[in-house]
C-alpha positions as CSV (number, residue, x, y, z in Angstrom):
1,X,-27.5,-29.2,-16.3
2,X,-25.7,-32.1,-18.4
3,X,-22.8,-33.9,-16.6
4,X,-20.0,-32.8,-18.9
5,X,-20.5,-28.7,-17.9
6,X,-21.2,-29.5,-14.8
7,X,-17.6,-30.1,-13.3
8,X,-16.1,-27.3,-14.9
9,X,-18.7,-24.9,-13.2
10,X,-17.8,-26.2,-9.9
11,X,-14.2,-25.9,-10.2
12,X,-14.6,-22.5,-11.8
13,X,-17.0,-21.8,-8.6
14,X,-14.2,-23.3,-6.2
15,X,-11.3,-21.0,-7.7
16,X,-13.5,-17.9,-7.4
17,X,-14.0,-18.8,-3.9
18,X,-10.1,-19.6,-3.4
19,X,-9.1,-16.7,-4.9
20,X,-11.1,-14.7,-3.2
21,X,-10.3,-16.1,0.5
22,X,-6.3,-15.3,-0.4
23,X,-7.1,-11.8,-1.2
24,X,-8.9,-11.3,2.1
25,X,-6.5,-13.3,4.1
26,X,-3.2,-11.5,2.3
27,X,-4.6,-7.6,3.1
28,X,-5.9,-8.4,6.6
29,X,-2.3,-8.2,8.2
30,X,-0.9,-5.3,6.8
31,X,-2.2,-2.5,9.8
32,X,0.5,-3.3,12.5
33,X,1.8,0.1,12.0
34,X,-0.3,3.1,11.1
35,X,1.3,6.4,10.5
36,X,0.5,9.8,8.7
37,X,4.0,11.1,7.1
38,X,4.1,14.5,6.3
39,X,7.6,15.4,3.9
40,X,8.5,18.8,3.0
41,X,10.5,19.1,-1.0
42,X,11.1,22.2,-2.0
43,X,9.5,24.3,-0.2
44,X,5.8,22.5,-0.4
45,X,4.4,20.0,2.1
46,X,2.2,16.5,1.7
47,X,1.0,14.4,4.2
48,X,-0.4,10.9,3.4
49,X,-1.3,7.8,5.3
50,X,0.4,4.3,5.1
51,X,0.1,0.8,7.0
52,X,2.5,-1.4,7.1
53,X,3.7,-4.4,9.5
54,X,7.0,-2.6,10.6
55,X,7.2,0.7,11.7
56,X,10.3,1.4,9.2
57,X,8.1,0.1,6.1
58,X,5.0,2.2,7.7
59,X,7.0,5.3,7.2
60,X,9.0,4.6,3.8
61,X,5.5,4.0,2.1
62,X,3.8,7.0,3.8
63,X,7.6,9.2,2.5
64,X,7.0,7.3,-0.9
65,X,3.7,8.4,-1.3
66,X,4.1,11.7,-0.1
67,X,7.0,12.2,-2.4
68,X,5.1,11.0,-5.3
69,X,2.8,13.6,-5.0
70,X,5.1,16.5,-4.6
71,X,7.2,15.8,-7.4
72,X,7.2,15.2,-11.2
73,X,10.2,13.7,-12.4
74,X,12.5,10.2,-11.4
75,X,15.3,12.5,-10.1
76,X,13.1,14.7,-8.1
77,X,11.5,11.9,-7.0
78,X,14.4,9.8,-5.7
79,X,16.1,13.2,-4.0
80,X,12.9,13.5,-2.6
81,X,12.5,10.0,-0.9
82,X,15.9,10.3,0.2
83,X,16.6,13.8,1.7
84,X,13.3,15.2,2.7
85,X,12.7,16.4,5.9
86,X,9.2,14.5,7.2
87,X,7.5,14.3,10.2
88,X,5.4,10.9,11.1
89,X,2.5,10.6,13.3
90,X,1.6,7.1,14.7
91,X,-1.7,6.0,14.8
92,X,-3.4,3.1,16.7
């Protein structure tokens, strides 16, 4: 390999590396709190799964998700996320 495109292959090499090291490191603390949330909107029922590191944020995501599913519109949505009954099961 010449000198000149030899540098730029090792930085390129060490940002791949970097990159990938943040990614794992930033995901790996995010299962604290485990929780299935199940939220009932208008009559139908969803229950997803969310992680999170407070218990709070655990169950927000888990409503969020749920909510998303059972809905189809911004205004549905945000009634839904705010006034739905849910029930949340902690996991370990």
């Amino acid at each position: 390999m010449k000198k000149k495109t030899k540098w730029p292959v090792i930085i390129g090499a060490a940002f791949i590396t970097l990159f990938i090291a943040v990614m794992v490191y930033s995901s790996s603390g995010n299962d604290l709190y485990r929780a299935e949330v199940c939220v009932t909107f208008e009559g139908r029922t969803v229950c997803r799964n969310a992680a999170a590191t407070t218990k709070l944020e655990a169950e927000r995501i888990g409503a969020s998700t749920a909510c998303t599913d059972l809905t189809s519109g911004m205004t549905a949505l945000m009634q839904c996320e705010q006034n739905s009954p849910r029930q949340v099961t902690w996991k370990q």
